[in-house]
N, C-alpha and C positions, 0 to 999 in steps of 0.2 A: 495195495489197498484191499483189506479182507472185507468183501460185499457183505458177508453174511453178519458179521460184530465188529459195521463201522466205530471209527471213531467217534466222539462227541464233547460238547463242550460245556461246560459248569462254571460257576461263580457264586460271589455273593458278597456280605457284607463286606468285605475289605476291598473289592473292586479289581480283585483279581480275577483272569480268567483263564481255568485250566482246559488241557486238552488230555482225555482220557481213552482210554477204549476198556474192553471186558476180560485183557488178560493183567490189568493190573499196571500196565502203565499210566504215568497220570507227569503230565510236567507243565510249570507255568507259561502261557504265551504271551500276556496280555495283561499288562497294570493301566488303571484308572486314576483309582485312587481316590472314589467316592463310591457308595455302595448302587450294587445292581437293583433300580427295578423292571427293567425288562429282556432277554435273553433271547437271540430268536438265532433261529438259521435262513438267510436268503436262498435258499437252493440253487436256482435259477442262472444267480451269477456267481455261489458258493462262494459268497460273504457272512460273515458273523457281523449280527447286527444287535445292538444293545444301549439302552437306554439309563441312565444312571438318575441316583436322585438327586443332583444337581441339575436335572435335565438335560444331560447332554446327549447327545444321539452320533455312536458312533460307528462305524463300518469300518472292516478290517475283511482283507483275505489272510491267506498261509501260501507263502508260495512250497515249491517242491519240498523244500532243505526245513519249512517249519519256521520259516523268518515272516515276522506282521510286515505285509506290502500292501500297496494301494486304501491306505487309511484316511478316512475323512471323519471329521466332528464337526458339529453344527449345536448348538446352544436355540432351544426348541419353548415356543412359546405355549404354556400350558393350564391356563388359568389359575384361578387364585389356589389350588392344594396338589400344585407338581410331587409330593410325596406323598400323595395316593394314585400315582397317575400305573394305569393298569392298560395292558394292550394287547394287541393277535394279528394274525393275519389274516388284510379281508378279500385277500386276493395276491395273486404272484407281483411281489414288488408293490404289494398297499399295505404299510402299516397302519393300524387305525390304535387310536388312544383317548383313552377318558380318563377325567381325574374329579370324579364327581361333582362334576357340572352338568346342564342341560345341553352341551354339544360334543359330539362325535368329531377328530379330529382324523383327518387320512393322510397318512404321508406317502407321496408315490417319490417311493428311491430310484425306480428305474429313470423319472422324469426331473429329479430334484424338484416336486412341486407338491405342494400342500393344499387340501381342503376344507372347510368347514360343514357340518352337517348338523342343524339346529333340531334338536329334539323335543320337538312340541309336544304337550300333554303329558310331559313321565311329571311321576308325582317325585318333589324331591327330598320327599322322607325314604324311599329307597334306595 
């Protein structure tokens, strides 16, 4: 593993996900099969974590050899405009998501457990 130009991983509308690094290798790992909107890396427990606009939420490692091991999908509750739904990390293993509504949602993967955070006052013309 070259520390200095790890590898990383990309996707997008076709719901493929590649693994590339910076000397030009690039090979697919990872079919969906609805398009990506969220991309993330878990560090922690180096899983690839990604969220589709079907809403599906799904978690993949790489074992040694490059094979997807320990995969889970979960079908994710997102209010009424799941393809606007936009996300980050609000902490190691909290994914948080909004899709332009007044509440803040948090996914803790390390716990499999979810929150709600009601967002009083935001004006919702922005």
């Amino acid at each position: 593993q070259n520390l200095e130009n790890p590898p990383f991983f990309f996707g997008g509308e076709q719901g493929i996900i590649y693994l590339a690094d910076d000397f030009g290798l690039c090979s697919e790992r990872y079919k969906i099969g609805s398009p990506l909107l969220l991309l993330e890396y878990y560090r922690e427990k180096d899983v690839v974590v990604l969220v589709t606009k079907s809403v599906i939420l799904v978690q993949f490692s790489l074992s040694a050899d490059g094979k997807v091991s320990n995969e889970s999908k979960l079908k994710l509750s997102c209010g009424p405009t799941p393809e606007k739904l936009q996300g980050c990390w609000a902490g190691p293993g909290l994914l948080a998501t909004c899709s332009h509504e007044s509440i803040l949602r948090i996914w803790n993967l390390a716990d499999d457990e979810n929150y709600i955070l009601s967002l009083q006052g935001i004006d919702e013309r922005n």
